[in-house]
PDB file of N, CA, C and O in Angstrom:
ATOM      1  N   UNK A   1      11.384 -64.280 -90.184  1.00  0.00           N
ATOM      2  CA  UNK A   1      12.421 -63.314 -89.888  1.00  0.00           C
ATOM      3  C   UNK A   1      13.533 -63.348 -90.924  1.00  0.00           C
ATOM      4  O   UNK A   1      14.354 -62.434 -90.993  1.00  0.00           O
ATOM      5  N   UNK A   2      13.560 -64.550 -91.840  1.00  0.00           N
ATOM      6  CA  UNK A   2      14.257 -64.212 -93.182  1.00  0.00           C
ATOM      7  C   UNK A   2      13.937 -65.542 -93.709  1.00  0.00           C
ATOM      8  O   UNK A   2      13.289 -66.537 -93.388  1.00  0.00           O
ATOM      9  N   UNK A   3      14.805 -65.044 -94.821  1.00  0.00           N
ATOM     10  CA  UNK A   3      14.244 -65.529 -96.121  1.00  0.00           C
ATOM     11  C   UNK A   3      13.609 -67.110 -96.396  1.00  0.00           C
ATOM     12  O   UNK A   3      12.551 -67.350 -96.978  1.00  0.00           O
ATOM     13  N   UNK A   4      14.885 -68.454 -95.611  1.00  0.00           N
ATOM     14  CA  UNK A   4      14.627 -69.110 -95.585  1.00  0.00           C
ATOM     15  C   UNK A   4      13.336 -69.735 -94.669  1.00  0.00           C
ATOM     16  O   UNK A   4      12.714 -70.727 -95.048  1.00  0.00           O
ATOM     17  N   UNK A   5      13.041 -69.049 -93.473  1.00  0.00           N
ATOM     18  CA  UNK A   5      12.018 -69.263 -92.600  1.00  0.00           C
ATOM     19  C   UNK A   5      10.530 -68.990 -93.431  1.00  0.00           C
ATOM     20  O   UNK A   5       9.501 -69.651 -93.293  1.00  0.00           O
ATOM     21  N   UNK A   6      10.781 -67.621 -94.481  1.00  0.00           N
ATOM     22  CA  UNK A   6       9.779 -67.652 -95.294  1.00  0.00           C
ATOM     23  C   UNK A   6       9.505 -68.990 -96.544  1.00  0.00           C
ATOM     24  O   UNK A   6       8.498 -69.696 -96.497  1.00  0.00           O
ATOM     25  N   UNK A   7      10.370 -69.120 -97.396  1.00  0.00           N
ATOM     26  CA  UNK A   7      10.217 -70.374 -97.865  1.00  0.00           C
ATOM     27  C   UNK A   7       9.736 -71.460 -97.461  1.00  0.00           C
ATOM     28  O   UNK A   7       9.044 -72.219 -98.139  1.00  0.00           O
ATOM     29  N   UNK A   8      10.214 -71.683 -95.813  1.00  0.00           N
ATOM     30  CA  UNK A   8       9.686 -73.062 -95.469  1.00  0.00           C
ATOM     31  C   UNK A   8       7.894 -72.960 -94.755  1.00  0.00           C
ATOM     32  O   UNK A   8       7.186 -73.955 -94.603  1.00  0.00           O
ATOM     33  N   UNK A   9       7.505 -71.646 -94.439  1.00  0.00           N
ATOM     34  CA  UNK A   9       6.426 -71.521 -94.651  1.00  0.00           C
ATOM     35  C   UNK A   9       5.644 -71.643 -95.612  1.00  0.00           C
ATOM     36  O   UNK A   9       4.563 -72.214 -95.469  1.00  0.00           O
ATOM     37  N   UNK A  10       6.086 -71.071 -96.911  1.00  0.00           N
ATOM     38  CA  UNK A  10       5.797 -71.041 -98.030  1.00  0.00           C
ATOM     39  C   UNK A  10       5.252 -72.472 -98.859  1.00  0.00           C
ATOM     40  O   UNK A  10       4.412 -72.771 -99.707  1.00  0.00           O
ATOM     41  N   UNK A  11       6.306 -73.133 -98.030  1.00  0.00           N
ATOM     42  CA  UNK A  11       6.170 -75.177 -98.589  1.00  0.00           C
ATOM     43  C   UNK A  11       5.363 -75.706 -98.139  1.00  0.00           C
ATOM     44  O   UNK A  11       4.699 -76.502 -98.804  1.00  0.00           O
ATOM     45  N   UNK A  12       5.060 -75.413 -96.555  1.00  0.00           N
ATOM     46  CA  UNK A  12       4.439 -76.092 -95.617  1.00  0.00           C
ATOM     47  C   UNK A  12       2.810 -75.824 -96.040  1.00  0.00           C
ATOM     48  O   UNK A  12       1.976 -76.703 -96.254  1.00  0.00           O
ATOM     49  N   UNK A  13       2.655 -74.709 -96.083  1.00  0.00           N
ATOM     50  CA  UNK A  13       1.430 -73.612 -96.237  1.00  0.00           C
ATOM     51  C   UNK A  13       0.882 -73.506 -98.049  1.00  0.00           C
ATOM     52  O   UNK A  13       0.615 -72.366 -98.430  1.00  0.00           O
ATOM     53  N   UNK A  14       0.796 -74.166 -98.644  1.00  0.00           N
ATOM     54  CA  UNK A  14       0.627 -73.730-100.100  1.00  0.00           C
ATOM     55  C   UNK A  14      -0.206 -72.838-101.102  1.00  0.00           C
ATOM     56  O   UNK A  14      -0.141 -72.250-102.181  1.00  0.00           O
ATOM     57  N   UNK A  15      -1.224 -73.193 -99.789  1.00  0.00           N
ATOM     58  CA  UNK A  15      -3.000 -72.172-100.142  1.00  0.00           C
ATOM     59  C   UNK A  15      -2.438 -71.211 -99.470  1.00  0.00           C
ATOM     60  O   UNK A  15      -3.428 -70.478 -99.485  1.00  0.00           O
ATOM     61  N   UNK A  16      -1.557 -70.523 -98.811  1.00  0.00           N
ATOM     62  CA  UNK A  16      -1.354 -69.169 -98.395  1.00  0.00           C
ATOM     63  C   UNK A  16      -0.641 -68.567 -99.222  1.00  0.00           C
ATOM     64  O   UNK A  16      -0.538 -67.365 -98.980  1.00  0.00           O
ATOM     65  N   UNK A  17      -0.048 -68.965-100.201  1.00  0.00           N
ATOM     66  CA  UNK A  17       0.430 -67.934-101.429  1.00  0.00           C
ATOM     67  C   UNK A  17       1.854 -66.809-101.113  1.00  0.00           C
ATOM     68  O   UNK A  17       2.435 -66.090-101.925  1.00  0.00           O
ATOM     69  N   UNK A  18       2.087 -66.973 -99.798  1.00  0.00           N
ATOM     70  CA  UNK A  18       3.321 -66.376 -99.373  1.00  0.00           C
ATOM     71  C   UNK A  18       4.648 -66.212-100.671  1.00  0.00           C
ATOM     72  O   UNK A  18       5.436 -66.951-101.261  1.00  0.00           O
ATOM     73  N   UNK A  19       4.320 -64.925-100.636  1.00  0.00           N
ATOM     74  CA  UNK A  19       5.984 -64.490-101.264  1.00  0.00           C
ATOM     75  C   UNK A  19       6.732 -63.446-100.457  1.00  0.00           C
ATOM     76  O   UNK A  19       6.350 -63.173 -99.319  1.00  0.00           O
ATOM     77  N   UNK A  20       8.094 -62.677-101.167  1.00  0.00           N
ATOM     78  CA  UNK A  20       8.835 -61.520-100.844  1.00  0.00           C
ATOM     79  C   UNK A  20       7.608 -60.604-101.562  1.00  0.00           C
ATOM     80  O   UNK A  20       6.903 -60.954-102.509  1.00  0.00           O
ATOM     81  N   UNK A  21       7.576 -59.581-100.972  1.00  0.00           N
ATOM     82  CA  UNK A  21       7.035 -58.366-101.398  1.00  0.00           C
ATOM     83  C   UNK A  21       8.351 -57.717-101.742  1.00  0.00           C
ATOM     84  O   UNK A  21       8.745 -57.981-102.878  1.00  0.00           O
ATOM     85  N   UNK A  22       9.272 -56.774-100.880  1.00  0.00           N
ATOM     86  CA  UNK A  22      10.233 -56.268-100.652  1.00  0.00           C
ATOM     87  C   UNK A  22      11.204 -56.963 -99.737  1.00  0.00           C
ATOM     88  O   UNK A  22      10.937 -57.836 -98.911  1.00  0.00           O
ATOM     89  N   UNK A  23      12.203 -56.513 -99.977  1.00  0.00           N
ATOM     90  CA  UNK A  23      13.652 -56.669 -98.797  1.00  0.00           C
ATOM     91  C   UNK A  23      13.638 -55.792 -98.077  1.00  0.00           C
ATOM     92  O   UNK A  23      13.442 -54.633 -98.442  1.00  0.00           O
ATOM     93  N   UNK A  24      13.885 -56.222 -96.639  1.00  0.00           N
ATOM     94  CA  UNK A  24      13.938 -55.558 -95.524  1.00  0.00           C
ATOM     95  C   UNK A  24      12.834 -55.855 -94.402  1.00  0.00           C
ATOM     96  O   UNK A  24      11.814 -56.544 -94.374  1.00  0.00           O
ATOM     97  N   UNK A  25      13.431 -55.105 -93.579  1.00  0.00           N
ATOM     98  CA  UNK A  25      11.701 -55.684 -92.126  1.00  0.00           C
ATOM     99  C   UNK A  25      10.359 -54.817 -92.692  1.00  0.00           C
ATOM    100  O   UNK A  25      10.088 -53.883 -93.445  1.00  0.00           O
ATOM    101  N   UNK A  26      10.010 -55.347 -92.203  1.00  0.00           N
ATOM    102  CA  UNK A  26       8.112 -54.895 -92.871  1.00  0.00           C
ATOM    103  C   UNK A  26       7.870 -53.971 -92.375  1.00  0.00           C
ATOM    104  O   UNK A  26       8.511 -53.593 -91.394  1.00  0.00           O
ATOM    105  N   UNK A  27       6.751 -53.215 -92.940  1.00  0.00           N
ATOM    106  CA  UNK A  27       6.771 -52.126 -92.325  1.00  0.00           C
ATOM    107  C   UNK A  27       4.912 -51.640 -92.407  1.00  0.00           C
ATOM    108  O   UNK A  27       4.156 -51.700 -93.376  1.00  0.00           O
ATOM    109  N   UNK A  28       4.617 -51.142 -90.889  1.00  0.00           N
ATOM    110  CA  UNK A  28       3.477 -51.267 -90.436  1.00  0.00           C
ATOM    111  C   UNK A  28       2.322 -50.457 -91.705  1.00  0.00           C
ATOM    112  O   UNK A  28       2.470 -49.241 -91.828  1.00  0.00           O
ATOM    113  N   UNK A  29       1.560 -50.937 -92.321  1.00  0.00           N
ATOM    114  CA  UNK A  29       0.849 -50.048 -92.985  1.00  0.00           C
ATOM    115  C   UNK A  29      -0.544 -49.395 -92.520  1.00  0.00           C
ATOM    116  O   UNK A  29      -1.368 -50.138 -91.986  1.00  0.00           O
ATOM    117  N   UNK A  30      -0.800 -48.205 -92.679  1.00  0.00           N
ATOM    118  CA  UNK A  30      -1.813 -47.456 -92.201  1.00  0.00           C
ATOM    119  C   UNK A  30      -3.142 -48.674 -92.465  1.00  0.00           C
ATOM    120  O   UNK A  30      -3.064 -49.541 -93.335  1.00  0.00           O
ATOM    121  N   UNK A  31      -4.372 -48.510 -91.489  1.00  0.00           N
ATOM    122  CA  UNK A  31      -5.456 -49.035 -92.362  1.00  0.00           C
ATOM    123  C   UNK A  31      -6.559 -48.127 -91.538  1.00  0.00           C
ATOM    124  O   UNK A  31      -6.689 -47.959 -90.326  1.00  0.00           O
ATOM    125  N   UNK A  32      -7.370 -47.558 -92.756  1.00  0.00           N
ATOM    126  CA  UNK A  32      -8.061 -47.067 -93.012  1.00  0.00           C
ATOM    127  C   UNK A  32      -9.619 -47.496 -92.557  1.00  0.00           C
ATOM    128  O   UNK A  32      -9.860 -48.609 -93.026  1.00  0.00           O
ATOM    129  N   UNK A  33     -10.607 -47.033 -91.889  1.00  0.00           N
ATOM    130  CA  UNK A  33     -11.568 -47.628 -91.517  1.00  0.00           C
ATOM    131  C   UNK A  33     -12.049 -48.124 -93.101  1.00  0.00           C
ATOM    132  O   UNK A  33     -11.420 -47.979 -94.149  1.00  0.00           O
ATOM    133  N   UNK A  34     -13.514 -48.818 -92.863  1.00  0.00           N
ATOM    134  CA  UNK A  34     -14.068 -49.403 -94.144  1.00  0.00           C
ATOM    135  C   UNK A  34     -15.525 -48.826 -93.734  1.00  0.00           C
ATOM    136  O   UNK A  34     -16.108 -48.308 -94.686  1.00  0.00           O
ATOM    137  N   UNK A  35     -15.997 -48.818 -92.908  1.00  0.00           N
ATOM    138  CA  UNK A  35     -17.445 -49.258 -92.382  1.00  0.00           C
ATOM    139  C   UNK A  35     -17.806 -47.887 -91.649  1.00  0.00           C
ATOM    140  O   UNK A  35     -17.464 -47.681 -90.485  1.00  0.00           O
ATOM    141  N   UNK A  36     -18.363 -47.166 -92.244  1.00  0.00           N
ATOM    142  CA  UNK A  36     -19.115 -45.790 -91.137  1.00  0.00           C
ATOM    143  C   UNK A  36     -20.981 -45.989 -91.190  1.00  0.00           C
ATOM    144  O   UNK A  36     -21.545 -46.399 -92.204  1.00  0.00           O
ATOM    145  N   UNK A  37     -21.599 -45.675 -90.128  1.00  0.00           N
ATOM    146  CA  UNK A  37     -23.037 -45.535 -90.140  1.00  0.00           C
ATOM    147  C   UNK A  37     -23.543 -44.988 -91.218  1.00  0.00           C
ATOM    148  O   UNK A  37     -22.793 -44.174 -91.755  1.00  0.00           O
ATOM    149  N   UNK A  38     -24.866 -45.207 -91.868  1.00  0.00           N
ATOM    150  CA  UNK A  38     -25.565 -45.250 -93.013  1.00  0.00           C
ATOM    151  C   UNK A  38     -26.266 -43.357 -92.493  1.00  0.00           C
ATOM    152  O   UNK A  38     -27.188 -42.755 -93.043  1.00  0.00           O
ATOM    153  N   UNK A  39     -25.663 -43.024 -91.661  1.00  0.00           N
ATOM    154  CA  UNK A  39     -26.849 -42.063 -90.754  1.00  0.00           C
ATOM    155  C   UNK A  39     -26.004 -40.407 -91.594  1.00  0.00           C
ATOM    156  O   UNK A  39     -24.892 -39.948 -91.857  1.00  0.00           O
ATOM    157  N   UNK A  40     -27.365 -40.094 -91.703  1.00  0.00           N
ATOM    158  CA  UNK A  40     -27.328 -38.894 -93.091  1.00  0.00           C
ATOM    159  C   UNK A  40     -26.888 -37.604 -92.116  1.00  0.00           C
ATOM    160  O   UNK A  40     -27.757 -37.257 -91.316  1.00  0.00           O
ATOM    161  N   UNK A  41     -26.000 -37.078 -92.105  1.00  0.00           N
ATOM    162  CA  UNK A  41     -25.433 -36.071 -90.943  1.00  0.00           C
ATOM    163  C   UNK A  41     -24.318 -35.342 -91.987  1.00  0.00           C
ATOM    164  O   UNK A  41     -23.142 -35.356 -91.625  1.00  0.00           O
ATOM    165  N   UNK A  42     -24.741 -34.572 -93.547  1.00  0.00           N
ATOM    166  CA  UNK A  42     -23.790 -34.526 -94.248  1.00  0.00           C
ATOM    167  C   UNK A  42     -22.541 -33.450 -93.910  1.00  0.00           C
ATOM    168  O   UNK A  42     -22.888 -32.357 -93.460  1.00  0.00           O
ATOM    169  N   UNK A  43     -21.216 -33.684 -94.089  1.00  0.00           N
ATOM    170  CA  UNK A  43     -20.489 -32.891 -94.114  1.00  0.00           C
ATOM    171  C   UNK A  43     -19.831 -31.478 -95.228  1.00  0.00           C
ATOM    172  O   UNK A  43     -19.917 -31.887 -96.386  1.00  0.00           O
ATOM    173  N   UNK A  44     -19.587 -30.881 -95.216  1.00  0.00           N
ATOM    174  CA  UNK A  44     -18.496 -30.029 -96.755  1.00  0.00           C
ATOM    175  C   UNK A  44     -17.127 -30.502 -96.458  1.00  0.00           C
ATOM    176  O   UNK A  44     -16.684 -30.382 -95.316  1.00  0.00           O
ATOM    177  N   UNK A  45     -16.539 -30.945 -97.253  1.00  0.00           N
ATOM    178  CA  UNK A  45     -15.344 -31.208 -97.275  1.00  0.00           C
ATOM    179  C   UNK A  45     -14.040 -30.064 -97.701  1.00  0.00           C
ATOM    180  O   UNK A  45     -14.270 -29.432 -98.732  1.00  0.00           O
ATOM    181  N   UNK A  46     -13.119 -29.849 -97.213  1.00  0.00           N
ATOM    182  CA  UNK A  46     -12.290 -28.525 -98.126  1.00  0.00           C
ATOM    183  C   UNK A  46     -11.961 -28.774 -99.446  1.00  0.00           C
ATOM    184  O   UNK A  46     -11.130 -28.034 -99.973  1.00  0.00           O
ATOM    185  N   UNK A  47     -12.495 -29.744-100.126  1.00  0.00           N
ATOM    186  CA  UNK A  47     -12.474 -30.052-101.304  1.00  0.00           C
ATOM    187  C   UNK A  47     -13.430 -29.783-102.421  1.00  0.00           C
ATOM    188  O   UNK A  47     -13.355 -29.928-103.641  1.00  0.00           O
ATOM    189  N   UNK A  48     -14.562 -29.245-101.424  1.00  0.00           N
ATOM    190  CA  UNK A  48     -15.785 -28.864-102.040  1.00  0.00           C
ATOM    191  C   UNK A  48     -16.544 -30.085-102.166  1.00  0.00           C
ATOM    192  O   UNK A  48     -17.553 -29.909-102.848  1.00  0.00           O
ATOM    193  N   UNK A  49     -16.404 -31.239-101.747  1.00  0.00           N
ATOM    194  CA  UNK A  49     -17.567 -32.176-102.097  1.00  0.00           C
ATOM    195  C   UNK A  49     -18.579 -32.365-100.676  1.00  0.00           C
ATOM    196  O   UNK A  49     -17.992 -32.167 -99.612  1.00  0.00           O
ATOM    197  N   UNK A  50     -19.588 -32.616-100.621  1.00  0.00           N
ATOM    198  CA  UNK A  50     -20.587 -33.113 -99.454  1.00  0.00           C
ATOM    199  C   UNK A  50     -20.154 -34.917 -99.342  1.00  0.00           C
ATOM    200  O   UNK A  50     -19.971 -35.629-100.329  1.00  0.00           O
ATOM    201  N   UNK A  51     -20.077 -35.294 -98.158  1.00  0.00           N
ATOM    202  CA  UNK A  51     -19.824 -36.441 -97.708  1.00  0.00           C
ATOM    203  C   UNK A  51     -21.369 -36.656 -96.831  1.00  0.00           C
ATOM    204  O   UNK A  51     -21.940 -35.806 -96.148  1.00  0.00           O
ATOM    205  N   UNK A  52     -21.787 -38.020 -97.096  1.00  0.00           N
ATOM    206  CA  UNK A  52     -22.810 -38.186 -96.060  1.00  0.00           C
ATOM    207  C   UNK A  52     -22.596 -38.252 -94.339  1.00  0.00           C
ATOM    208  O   UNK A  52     -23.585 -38.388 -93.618  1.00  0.00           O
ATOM    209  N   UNK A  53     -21.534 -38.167 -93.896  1.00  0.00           N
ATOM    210  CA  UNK A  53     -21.340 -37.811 -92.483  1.00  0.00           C
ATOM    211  C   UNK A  53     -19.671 -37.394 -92.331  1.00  0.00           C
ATOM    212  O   UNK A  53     -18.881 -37.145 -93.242  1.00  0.00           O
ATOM    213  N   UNK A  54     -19.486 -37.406 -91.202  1.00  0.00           N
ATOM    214  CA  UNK A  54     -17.776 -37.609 -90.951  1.00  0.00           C
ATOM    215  C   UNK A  54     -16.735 -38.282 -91.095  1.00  0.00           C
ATOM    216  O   UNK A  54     -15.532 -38.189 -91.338  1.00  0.00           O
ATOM    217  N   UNK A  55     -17.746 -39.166 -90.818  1.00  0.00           N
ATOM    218  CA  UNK A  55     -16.553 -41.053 -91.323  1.00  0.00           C
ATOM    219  C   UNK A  55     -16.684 -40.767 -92.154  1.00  0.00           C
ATOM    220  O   UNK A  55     -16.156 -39.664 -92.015  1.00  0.00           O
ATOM    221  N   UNK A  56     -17.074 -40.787 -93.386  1.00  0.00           N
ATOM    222  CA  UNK A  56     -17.323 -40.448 -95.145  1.00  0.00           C
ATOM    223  C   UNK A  56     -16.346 -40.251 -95.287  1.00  0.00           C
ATOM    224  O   UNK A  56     -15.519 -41.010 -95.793  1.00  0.00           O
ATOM    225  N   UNK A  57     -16.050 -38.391 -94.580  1.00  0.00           N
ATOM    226  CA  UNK A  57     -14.723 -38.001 -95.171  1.00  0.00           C
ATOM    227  C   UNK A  57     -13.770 -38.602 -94.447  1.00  0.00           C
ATOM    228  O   UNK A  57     -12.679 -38.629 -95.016  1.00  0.00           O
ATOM    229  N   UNK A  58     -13.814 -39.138 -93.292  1.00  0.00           N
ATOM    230  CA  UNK A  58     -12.445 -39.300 -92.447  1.00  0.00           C
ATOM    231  C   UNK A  58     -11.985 -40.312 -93.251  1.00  0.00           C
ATOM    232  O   UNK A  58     -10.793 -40.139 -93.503  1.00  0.00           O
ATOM    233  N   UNK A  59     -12.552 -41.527 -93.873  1.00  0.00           N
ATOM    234  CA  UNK A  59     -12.259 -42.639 -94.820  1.00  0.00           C
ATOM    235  C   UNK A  59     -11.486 -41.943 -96.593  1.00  0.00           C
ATOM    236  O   UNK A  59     -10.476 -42.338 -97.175  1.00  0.00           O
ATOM    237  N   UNK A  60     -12.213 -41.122 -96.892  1.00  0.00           N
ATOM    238  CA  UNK A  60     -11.571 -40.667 -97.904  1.00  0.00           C
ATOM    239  C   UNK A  60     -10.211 -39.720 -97.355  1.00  0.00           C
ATOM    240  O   UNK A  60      -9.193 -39.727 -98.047  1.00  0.00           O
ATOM    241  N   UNK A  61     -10.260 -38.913 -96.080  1.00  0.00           N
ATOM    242  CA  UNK A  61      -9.183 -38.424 -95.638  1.00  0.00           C
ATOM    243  C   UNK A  61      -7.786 -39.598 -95.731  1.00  0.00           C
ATOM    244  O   UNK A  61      -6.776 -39.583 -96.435  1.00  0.00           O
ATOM    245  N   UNK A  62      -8.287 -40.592 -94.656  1.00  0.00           N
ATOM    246  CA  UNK A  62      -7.085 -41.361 -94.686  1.00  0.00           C
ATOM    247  C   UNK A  62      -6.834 -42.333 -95.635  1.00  0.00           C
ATOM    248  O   UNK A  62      -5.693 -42.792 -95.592  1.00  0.00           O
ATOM    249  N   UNK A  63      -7.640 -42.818 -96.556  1.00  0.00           N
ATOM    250  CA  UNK A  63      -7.411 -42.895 -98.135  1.00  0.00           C
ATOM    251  C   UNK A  63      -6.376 -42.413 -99.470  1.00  0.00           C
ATOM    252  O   UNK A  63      -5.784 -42.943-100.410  1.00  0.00           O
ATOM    253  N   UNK A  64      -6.608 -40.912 -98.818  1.00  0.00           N
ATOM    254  CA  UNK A  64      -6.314 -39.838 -99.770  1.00  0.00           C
ATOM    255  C   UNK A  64      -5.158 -39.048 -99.138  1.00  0.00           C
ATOM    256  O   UNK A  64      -5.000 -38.058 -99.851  1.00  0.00           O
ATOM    257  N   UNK A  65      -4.240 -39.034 -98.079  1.00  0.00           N
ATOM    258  CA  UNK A  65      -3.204 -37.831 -97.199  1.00  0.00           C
ATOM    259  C   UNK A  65      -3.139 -36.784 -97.859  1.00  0.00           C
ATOM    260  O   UNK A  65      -3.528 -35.682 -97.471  1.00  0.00           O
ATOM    261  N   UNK A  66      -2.498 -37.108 -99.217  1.00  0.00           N
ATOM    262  CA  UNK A  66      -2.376 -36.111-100.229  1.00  0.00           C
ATOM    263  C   UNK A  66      -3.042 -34.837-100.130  1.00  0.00           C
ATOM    264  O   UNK A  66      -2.504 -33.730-100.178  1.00  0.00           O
ATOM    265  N   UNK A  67      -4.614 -35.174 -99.946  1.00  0.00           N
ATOM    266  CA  UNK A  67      -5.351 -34.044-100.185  1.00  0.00           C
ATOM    267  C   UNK A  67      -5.217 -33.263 -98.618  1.00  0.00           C
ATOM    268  O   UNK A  67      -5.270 -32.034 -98.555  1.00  0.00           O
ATOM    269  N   UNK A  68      -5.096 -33.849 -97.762  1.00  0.00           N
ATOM    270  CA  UNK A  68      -5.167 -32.549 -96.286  1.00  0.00           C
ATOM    271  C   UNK A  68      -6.280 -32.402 -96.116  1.00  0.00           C
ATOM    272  O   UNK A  68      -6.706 -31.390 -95.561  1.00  0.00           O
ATOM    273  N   UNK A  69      -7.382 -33.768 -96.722  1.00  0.00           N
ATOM    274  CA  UNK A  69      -8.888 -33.179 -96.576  1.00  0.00           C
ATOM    275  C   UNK A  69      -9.327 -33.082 -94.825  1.00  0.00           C
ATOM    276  O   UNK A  69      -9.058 -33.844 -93.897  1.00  0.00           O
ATOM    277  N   UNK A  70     -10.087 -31.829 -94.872  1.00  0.00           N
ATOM    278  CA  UNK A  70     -10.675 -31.261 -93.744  1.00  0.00           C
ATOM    279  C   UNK A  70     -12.235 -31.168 -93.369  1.00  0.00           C
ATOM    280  O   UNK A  70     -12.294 -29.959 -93.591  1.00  0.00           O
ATOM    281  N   UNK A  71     -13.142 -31.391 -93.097  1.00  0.00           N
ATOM    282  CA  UNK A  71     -14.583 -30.411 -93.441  1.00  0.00           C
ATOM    283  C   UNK A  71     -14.272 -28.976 -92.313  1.00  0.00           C
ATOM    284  O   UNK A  71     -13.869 -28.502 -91.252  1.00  0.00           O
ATOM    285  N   UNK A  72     -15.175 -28.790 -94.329  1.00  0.00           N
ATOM    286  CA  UNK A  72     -14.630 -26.970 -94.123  1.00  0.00           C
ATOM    287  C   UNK A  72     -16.371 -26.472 -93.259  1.00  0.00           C
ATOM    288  O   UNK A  72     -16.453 -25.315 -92.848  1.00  0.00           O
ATOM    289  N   UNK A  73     -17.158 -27.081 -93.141  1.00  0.00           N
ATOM    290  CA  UNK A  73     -18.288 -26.893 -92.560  1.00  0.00           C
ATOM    291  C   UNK A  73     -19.581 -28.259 -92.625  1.00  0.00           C
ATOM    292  O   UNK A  73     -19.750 -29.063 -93.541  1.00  0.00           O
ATOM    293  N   UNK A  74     -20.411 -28.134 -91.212  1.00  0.00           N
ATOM    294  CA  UNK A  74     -21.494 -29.374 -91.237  1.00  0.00           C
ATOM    295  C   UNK A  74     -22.472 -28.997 -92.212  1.00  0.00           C
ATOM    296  O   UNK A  74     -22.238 -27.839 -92.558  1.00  0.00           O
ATOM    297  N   UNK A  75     -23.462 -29.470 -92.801  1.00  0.00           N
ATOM    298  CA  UNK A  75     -23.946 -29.556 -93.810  1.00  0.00           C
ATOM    299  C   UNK A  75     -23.454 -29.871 -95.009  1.00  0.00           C
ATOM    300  O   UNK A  75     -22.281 -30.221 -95.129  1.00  0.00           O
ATOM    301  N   UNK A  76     -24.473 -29.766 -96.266  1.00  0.00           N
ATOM    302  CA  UNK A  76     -23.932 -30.111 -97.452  1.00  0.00           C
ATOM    303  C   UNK A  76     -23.665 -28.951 -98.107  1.00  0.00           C
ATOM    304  O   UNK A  76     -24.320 -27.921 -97.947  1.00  0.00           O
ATOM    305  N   UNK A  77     -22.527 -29.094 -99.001  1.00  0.00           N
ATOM    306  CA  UNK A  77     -21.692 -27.858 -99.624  1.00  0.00           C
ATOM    307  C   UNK A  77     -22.361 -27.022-100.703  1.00  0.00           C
ATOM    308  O   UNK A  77     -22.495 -27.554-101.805  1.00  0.00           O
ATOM    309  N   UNK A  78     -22.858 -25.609-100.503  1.00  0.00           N
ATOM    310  CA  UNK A  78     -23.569 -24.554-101.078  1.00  0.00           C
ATOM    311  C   UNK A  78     -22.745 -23.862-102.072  1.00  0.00           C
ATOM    312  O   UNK A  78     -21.827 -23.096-101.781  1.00  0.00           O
ATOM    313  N   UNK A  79     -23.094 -24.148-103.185  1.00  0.00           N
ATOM    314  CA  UNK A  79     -22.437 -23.537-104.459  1.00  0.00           C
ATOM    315  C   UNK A  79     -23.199 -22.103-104.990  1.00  0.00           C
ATOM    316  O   UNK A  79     -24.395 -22.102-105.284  1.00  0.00           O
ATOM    317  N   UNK A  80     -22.440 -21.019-105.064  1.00  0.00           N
ATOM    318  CA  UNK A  80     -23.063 -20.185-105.350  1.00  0.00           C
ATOM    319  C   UNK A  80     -23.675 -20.493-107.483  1.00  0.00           C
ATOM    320  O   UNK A  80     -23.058 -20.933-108.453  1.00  0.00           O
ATOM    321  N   UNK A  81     -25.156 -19.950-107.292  1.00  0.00           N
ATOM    322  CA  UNK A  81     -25.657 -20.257-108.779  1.00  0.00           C
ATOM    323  C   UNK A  81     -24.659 -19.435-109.550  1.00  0.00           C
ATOM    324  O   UNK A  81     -24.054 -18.481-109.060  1.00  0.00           O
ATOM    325  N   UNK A  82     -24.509 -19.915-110.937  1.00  0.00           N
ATOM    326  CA  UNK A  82     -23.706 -19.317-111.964  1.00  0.00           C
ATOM    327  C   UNK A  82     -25.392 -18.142-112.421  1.00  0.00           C
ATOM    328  O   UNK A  82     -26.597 -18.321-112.250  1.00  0.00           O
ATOM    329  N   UNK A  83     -24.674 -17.156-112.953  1.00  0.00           N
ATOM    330  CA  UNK A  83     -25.869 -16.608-113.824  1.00  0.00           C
ATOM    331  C   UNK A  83     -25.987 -16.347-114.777  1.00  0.00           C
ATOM    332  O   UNK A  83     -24.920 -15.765-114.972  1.00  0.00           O
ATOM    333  N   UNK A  84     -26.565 -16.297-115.767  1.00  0.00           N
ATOM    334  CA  UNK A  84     -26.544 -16.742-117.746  1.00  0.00           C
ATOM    335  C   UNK A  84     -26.816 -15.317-117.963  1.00  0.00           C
ATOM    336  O   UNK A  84     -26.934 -14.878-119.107  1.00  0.00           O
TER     337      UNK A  84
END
């Protein structure tokens, strides 16, 4: 809860490597799944890429906020052919 309580952890504990990151109370960080089923159910993403299921993208969603990624439809994403 401050500084010195961290230090004396810090002494006690040596293989835990404890430092300050920042000043101030901590603050909760998002975490992101890691682990979705291997099971081929592909998505389109509004980004235009195919994800192999939902978790796929939901992992790159909450990865990524920035993007607002959505699937824009189930299946994999249909590019119209260019023509020469």
């Amino acid at each position: 809860s401050n500084l010195c309580a961290l230090e004396i952890e810090a002494c006690n504990n040596p293989h835990l490597n404890l430092r300050v990151d920042y000043q101030g109370e901590c603050k909760q960080q998002n975490q992101c799944p890691t682990l979705c089923t291997q099971q081929y159910d592909p998505v389109c993403g509004a980004d235009g890429k195919t994800y192999g299921n939902s978790c796929e993208l939901g992992v790159a969603s909450c990865n990524n906020p920035q993007l607002n990624l959505k699937i824009a439809y189930k299946g994999a994403c249909n590019f119209p052919q260019q023509q020469t």
